[in-house]
C-alpha positions in Angstrom: 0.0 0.0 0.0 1.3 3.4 -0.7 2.7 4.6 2.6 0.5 7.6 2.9 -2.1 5.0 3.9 -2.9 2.2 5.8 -5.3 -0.1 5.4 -7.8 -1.3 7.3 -10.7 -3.8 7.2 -13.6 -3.5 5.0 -15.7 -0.9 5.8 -13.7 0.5 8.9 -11.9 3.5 9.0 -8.7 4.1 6.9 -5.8 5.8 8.7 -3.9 8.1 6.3 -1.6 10.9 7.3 -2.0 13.2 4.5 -4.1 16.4 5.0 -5.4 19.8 3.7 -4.1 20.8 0.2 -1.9 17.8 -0.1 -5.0 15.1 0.6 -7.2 16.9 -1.6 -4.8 16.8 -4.9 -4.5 13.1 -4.3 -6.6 12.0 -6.3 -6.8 8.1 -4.5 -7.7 9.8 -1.7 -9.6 12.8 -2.4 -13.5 12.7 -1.8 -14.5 16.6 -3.0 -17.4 18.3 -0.9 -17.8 14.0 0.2 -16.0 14.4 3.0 -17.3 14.6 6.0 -17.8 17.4 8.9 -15.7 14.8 11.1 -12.8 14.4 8.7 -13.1 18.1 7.7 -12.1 18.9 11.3 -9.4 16.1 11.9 -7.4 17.2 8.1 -7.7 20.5 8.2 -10.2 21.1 5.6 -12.3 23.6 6.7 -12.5 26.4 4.1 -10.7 24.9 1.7 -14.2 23.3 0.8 -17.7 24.6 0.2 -19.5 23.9 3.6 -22.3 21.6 2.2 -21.2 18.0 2.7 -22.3 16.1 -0.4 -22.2 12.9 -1.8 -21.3 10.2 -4.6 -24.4 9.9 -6.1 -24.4 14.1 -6.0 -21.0 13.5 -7.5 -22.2 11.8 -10.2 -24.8 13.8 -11.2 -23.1 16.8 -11.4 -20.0 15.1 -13.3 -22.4 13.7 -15.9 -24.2 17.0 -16.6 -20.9 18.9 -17.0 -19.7 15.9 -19.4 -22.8 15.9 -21.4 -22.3 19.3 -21.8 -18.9 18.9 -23.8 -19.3 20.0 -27.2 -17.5 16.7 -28.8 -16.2 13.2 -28.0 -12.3 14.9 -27.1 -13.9 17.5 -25.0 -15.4 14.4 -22.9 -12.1 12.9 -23.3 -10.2 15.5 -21.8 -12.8 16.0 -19.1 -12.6 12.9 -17.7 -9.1 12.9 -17.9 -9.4 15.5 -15.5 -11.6 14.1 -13.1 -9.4 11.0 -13.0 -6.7 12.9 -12.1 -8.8 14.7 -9.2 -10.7 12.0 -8.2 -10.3 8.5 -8.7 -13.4 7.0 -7.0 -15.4 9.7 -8.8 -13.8 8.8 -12.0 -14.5 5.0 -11.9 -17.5 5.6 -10.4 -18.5 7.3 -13.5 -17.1 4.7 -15.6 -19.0 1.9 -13.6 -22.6 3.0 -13.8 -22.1 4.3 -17.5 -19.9 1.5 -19.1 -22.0 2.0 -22.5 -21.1 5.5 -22.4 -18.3 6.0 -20.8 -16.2 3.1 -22.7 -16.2 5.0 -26.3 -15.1 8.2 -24.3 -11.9 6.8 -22.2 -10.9 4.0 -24.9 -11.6 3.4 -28.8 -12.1 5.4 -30.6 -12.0 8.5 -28.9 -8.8 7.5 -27.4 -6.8 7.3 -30.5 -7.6 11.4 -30.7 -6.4 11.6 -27.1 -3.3 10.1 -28.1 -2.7 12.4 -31.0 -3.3 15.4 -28.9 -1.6 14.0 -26.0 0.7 17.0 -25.2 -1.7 19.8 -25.7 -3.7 18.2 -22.4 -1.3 16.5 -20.4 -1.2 18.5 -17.0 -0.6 15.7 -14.0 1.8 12.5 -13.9 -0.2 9.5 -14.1 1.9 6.7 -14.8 5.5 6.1 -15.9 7.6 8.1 -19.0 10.6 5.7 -19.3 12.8 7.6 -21.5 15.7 6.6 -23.5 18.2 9.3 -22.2 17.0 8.1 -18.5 17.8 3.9 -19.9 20.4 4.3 -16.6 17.9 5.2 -14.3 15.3 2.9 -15.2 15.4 1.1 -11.6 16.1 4.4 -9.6 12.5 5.3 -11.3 11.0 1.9 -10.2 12.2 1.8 -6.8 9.8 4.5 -5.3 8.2 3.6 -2.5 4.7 5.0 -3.9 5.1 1.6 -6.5 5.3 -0.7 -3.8 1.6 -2.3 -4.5 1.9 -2.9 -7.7 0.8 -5.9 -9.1 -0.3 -5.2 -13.0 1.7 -2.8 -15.9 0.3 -2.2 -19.0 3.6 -0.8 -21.4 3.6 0.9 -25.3 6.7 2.5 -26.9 4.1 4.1 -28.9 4.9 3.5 -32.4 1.8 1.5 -33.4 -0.7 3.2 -31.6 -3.9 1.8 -32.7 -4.4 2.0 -36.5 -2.6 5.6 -36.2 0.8 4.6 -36.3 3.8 6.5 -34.6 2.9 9.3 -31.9 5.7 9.0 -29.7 5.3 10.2 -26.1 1.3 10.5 -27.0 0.5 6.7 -26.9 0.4 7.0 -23.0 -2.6 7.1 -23.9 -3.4 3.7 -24.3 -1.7 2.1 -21.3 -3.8 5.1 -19.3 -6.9 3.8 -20.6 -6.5 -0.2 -20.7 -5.3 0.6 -16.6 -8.9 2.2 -16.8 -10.6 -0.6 -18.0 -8.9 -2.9 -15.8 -10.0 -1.2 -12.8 -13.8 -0.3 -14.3 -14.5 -3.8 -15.8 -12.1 -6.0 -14.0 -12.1 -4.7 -10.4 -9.1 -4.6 -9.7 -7.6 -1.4 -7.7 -6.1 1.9 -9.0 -3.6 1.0 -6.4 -2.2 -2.1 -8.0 -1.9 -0.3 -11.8 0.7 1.5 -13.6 1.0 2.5 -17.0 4.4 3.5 -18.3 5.3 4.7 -21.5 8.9 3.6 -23.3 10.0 7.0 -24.6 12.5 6.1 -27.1 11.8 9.0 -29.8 9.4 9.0 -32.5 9.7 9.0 -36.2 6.4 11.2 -36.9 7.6 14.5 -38.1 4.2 16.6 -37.3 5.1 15.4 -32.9 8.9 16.5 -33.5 7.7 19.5 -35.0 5.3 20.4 -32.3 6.1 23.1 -29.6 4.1 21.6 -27.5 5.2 17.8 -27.8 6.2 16.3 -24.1 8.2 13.6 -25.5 11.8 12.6 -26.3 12.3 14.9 -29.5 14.3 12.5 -31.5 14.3 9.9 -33.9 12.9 6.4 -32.8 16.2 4.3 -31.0 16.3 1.2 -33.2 18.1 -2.0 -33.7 20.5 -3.8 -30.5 20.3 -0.4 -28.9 16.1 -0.7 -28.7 16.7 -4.0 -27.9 18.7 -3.6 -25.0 16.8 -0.4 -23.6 13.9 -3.3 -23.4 15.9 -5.6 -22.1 17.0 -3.0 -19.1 13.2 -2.3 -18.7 12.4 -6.0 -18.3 15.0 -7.1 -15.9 14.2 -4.1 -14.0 10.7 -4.9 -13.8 11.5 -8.4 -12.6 13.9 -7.7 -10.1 11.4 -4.7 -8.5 8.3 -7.2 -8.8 9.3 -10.8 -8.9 5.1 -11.1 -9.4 3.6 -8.8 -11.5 1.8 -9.1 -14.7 3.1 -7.2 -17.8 0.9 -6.4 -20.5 2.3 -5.5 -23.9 0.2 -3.1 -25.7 0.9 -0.9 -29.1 4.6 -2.2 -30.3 4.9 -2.1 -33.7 3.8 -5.7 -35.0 7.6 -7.3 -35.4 8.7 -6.2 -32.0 5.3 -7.2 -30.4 5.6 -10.7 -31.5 9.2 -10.5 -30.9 8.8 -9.8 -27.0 6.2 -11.5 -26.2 8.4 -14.8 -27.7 11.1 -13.6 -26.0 9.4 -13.4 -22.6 6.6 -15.0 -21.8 8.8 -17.4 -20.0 10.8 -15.0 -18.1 8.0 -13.6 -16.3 4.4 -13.2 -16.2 3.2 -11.5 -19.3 0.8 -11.1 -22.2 -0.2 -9.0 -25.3 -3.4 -7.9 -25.8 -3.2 -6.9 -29.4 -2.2 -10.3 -30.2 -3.7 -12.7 -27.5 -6.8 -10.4 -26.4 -7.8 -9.7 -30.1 -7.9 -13.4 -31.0 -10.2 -14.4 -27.8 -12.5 -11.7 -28.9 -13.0 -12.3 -32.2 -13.1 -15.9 -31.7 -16.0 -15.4 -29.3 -18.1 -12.9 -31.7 -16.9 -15.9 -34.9 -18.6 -18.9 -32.9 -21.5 -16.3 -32.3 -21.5 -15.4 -35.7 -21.9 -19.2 -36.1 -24.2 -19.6 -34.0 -26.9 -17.5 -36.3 -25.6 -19.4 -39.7 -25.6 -22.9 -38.3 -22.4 -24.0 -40.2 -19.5 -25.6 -38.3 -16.7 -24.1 -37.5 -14.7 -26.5 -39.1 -17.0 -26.1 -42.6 -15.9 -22.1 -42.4 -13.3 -20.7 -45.3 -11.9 -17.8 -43.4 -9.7 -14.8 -45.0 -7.7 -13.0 -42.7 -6.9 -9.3 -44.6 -4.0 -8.0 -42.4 -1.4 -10.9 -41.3 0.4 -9.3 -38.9 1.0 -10.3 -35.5 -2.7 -9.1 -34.7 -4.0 -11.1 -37.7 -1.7 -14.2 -36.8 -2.6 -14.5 -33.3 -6.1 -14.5 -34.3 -5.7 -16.9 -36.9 -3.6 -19.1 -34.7 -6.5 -19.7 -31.5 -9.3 -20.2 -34.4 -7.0 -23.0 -35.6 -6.8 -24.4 -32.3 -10.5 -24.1 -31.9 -10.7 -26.1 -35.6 -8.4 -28.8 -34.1 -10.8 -28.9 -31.1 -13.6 -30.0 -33.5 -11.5 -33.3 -34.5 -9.3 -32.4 -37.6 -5.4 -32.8 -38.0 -4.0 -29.3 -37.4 -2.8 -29.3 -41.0 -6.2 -29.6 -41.7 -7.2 -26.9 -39.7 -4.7 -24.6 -40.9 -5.8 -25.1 -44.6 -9.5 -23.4 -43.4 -7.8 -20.0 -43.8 -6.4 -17.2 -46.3 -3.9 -14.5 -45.1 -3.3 -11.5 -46.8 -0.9 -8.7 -46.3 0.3 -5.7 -47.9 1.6 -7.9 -50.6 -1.0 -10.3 -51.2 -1.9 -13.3 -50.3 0.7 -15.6 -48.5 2.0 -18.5 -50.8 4.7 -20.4 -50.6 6.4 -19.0 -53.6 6.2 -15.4 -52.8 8.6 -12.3 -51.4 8.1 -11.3 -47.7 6.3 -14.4 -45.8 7.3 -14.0 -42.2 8.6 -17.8 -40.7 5.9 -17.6 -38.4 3.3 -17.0 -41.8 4.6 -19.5 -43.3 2.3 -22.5 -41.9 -0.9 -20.6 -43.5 1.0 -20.0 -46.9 -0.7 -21.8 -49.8 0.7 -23.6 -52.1 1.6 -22.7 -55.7 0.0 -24.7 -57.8 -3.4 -24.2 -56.0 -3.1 -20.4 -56.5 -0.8 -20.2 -60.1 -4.3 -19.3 -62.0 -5.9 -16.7 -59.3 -2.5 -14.2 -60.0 -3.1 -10.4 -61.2 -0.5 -9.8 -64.6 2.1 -8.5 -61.5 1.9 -11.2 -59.8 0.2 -10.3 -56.7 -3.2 -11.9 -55.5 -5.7 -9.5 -54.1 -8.5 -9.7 -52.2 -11.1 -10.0 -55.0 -8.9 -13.0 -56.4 -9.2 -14.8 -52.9 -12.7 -14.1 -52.8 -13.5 -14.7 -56.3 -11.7 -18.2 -56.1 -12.1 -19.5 -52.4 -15.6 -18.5 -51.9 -14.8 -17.3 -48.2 -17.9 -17.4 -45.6 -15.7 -15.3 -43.6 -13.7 -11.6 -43.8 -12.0 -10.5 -40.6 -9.8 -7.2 -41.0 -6.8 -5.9 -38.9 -4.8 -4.1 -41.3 -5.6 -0.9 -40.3 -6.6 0.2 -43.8 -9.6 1.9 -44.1 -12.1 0.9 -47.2 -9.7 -2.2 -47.6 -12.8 -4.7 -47.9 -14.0 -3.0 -51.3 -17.5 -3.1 -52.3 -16.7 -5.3 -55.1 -14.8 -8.2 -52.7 -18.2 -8.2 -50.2 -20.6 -8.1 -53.2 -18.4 -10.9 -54.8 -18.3 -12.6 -51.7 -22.3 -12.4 -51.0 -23.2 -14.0 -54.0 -21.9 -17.2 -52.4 -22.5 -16.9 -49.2 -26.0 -16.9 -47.6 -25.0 -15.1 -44.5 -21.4 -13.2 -44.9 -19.7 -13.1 -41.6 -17.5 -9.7 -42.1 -15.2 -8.3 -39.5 -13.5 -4.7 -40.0 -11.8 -5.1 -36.8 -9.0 -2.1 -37.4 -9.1 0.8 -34.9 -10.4 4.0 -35.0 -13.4 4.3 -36.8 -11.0 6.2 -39.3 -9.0 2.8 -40.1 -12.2 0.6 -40.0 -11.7 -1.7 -43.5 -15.7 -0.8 -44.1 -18.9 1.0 -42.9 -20.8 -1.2 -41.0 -24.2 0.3 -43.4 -21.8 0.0 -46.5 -21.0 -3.8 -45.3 -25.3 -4.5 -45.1 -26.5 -2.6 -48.4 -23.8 -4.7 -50.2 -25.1 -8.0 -48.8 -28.2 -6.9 -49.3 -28.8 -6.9 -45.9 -27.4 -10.7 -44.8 -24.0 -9.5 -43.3 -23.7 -10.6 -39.8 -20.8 -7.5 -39.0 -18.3 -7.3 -35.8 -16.2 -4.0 -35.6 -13.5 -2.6 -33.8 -14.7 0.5 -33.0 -18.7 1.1 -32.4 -21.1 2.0 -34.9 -24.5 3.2 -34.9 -27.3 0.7 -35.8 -27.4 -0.2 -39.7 -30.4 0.5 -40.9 -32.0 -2.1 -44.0 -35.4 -2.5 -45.0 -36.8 -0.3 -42.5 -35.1 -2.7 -39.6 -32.4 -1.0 -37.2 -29.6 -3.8 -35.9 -26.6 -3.1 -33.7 -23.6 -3.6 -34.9 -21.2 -6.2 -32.3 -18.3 -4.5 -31.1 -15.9 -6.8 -31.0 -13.8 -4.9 -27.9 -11.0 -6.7 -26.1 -11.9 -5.1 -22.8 -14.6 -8.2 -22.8 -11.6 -10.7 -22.1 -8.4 -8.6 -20.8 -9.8 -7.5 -17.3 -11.2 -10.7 -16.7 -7.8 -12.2 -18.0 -5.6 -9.9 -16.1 -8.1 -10.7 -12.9 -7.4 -14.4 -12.9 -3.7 -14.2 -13.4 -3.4 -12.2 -10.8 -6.0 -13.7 -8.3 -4.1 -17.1 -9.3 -0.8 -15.8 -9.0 0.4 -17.6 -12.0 3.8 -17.6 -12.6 3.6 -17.5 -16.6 0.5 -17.0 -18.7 -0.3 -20.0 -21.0 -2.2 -20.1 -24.3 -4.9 -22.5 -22.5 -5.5 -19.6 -20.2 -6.1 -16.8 -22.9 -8.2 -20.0 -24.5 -9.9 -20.0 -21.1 -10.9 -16.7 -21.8 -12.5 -17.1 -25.1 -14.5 -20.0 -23.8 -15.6 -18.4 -20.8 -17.0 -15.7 -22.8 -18.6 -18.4 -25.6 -20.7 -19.5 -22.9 -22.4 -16.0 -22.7 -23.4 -15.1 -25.8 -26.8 -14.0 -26.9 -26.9 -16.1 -29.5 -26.6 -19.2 -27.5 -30.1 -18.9 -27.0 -31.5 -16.8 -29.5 -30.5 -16.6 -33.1 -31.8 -13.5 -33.7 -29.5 -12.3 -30.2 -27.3 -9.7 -30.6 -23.5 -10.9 -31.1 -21.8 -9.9 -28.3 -23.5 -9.4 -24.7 -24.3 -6.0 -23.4 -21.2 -3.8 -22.9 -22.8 -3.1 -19.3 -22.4 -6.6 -18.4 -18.6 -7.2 -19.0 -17.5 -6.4 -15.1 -19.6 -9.2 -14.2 -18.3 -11.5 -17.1 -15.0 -10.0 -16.3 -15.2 -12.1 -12.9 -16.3 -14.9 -14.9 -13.7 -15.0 -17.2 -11.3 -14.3 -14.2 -12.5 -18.2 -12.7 -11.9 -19.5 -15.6 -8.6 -18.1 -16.3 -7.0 -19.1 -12.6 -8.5 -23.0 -12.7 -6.8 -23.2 -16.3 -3.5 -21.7 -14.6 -4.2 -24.1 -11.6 -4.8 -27.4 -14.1 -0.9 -26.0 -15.8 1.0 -26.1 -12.9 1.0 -22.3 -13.3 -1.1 -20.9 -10.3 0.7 -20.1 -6.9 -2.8 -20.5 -5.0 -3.6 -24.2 -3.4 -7.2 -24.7 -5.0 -10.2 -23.2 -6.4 -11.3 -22.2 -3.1 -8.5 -20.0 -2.5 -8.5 -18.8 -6.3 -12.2 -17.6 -5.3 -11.0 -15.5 -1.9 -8.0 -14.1 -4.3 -10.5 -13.0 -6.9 -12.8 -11.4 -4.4 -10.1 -9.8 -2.5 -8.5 -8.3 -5.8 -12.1 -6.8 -6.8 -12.5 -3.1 -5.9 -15.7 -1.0 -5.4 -15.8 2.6 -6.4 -17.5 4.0 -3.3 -15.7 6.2 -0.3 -14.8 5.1 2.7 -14.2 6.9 6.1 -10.8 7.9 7.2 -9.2 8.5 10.3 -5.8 10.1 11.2 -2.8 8.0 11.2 
């Protein structure tokens, strides 16, 4: 705990020894015009306050008409940025009651702007900036007293922040609001978070440019030198918190498989982008399948975007093939990647080694070539008759309105997935995606759309949002204590959150459950998680019973508590 406070049991009194100005601009402890008459005498707080002693729920009302007054999605942004920074309980609070709301405000999309315009609002420190001139200090940084409770780190470098690319300093961002989301829909506490940036430069001209840019201003550190500044950040990380979970997030796609290979078995550790994307998106597929009725293992699935994002999603489908009773060369031969060159065949230029057990062969693909040699998307789709599209390339309009018309004609029900984040990268228009299909698409996006509207009948569009599975995840590696994260466990995840899907029980279910309901599924998923660690020799709990106290003991409420001096 930090040592400005001590806990105490449940409900009783917390003794903390801050007061006046300094307990009011902390924003863990701060309660506004919610504290009390009692603890206004005993820290000093009379007259620094207004004398009416008001509540949360007063709180909340107030916060939410100010933020509904904002005049655009960044305004909101910003705002609660701010109350975050004043007051955490407030600010989760918020987030809490109004998950549908709130989500698209502190994470995708609006997030992606926050990023961009990082600097121009940055006013308190909330996390870590790790910077490359600073590589020596790295465990100086770390050893703060004020870190001592950590148990969870989400980390970026920045440079493949969202579908936006480079921007530097700015892609705090994203580890800011995936710490957010584990606290709102995971439960676990503020207290046990920390984001931290790797600030190694950035090679986007318009941040180096910038007046107002907080960042390194240099060019991105590549190469051994990169390497190694990672390397110092690990080790340090492991020596200050033998325990802890470290979540990749946002490394450019070569680097984030790279590290999480490199170590995964070194210490507890996972990335979302790679590992939280595929549990997702095989969730919203098996809904998707769900509705159609056609086996998994009967599904011809193009993959537009082969990256590590595309890969790792690609890779737990297979496994879920394999599950149905096929070889896994078999399983493998269900699906089509394509990246910025084409399709992946044996024959070509640029196939990664770790693309190469999805690359078809040449004589199966010699007539489906364009005159420069390249196969497209249209060609795949013209000659493999996909039933479905999933898209993580980050290119926006990259599922063409000739490949899903194409595509339709074969398929009675189209499952299509622009899965690329912001709205701005989204491969298609969720509307554009149903008046080509004529209305049959069954669409999952990245970022949320409005209803499409088709024949007079509105239908939501599925977001297909990690923050269903990484809260939960993160929740039952920690509550498990597990030593390294397995792929059973992020498989765990995924089946956990099959098991809630609308369409279990109702074809004509929506494809994803309620947003509001993902900090109870997150405690689901969190079970499932730590008896899949306990059956891999991972956990460092005895059974499920004491997985069960860990989880509940790990699961915070956003509401005040009293205080005493101490």
């Amino acid at each position: 705990m930090n040592p400005q406070v001590q806990e105490a049991a449940s409900e009783e009194p917390v003794k903390i020894s801050l007061s006046g100005f300094n307990l009011i601009n902390f924003p863990r402890l701060n309660k506004g015009t919610a504290f009390s008459d009692h603890e206004r005498d005993i820290f000093d707080l009379h007259g620094l306050l207004p004398p009416h002693v008001g509540s949360l729920d007063e709180q909340l009302e107030r916060r939410m008409q100010s933020l509904n007054a904002q005049p655009s999605s960044f305004a909101k942004y910003s705002f609660l940025r701010d109350v975050q920074d004043t007051n955490e309980t407030l600010f989760y609070a918020l987030l809490v009651r109004n998950v549908e709301q709130m989500l698209p405000l502190v994470y995708t999309p609006t997030v992606g702007e926050g990023c961009q315009r990082f600097s121009e609002i940055w006013r308190k420190p909330r996390g870590l900036f790790l910077s490359y001139p600073n590589k020596d200090r790295i465990t100086q940084i770390l050893s703060h007293a004020r870190y001592n409770d950590v148990k969870c780190i989400v980390v970026s470098d920045g440079e493949r922040i969202l579908g936006l690319g480079d921007q530097g300093a700015g892609g705090m961002g994203i580890p800011i609001g995936k710490m957010a989301l584990y606290t709102a829909l995971g439960g676990i506490h503020p207290e046990n978070c920390l984001p931290i940036l790797l600030d190694v430069g950035t090679d986007n001209e318009e941040r180096l440019k910038d007046p107002l840019y907080i960042g390194w201003r240099s060019k991105r550190v590549r190469g051994q030198e990169y390497d190694d500044f990672v390397e110092t950040f690990v080790s340090a990380v492991k020596t200050r918190w033998p325990h802890v979970l470290l979540q990749w997030e946002d490394f450019a796609g070569t680097n984030a498989a790279r590290f999480l290979a490199r170590y995964r078995n070194q210490l507890c550790t996972f990335n979302d982008d790679i590992q939280g994307t595929a549990a997702i998106t095989t969730a919203t597929l098996i809904s998707a399948i769900n509705v159609t009725g056609v086996p998994l293992e009967q599904q011809k699935i193009v993959v537009v975007g082969f990256g590590s994002a595309g890969l790792g999603i690609t890779n737990l489908l297979a496994q879920f093939v394999e599950d149905r009773g096929v070889s896994k060369e078999e399983a493998r031969s269900h699906f089509y990647g394509i990246d910025f060159y084409g399709l992946i065949t044996e024959g070509r230029q640029h196939v990664a080694p770790e693309q190469l057990p999805y690359a078809r062969k040449e004589e199966e693909v010699k007539s489906w070539r364009q005159p420069n040699g390249q196969i497209t998307l249209l060609d795949v789709v013209r000659n493999v008759k996909p039933t479905v599209l999933i898209g993580v390339s980050g290119q926006a309009g990259a599922f063409t309105e000739e490949a899903v018309r194409e595509m339709a004609k074969y398929t009675d029900r189209p499952v299509i997935f622009p899965l690329s984040n912001p709205t701005s990268r989204s491969e298609a228009i969720p509307q554009d995606l149903m008046n080509w299909t004529d209305g049959r698409a069954l669409i999952g996006t990245g970022s949320p759309f409005d209803p499409v509207d088709f024949g007079g009948k509105k239908t939501p569009v599925a977001q297909t949002n990690n923050s269903y599975i990484f809260p939960g995840l993160a929740l039952g590696i920690i509550a498990s204590k597990a030593r390294f994260v397995t792929d059973a466990m992020v498989k765990a995840a995924a089946t956990e959150l099959i098991h809630h899907l609308p369409t279990q029980k109702d074809k004509q279910g929506t494809l994803l459950p309620p947003i509001s309901q993902a900090r109870g599924i997150g405690r689901l998923i969190a079970q499932a998680v730590g008896k899949q660690a306990l059956q891999d020799g991972q956990a460092q709990v005895a059974d499920e019973a004491a997985l069960n106290r860990e989880i509940a003991a790990n699961v915070w409420e956003p509401h005040y508590i009293p205080y005493e001096r101490g």
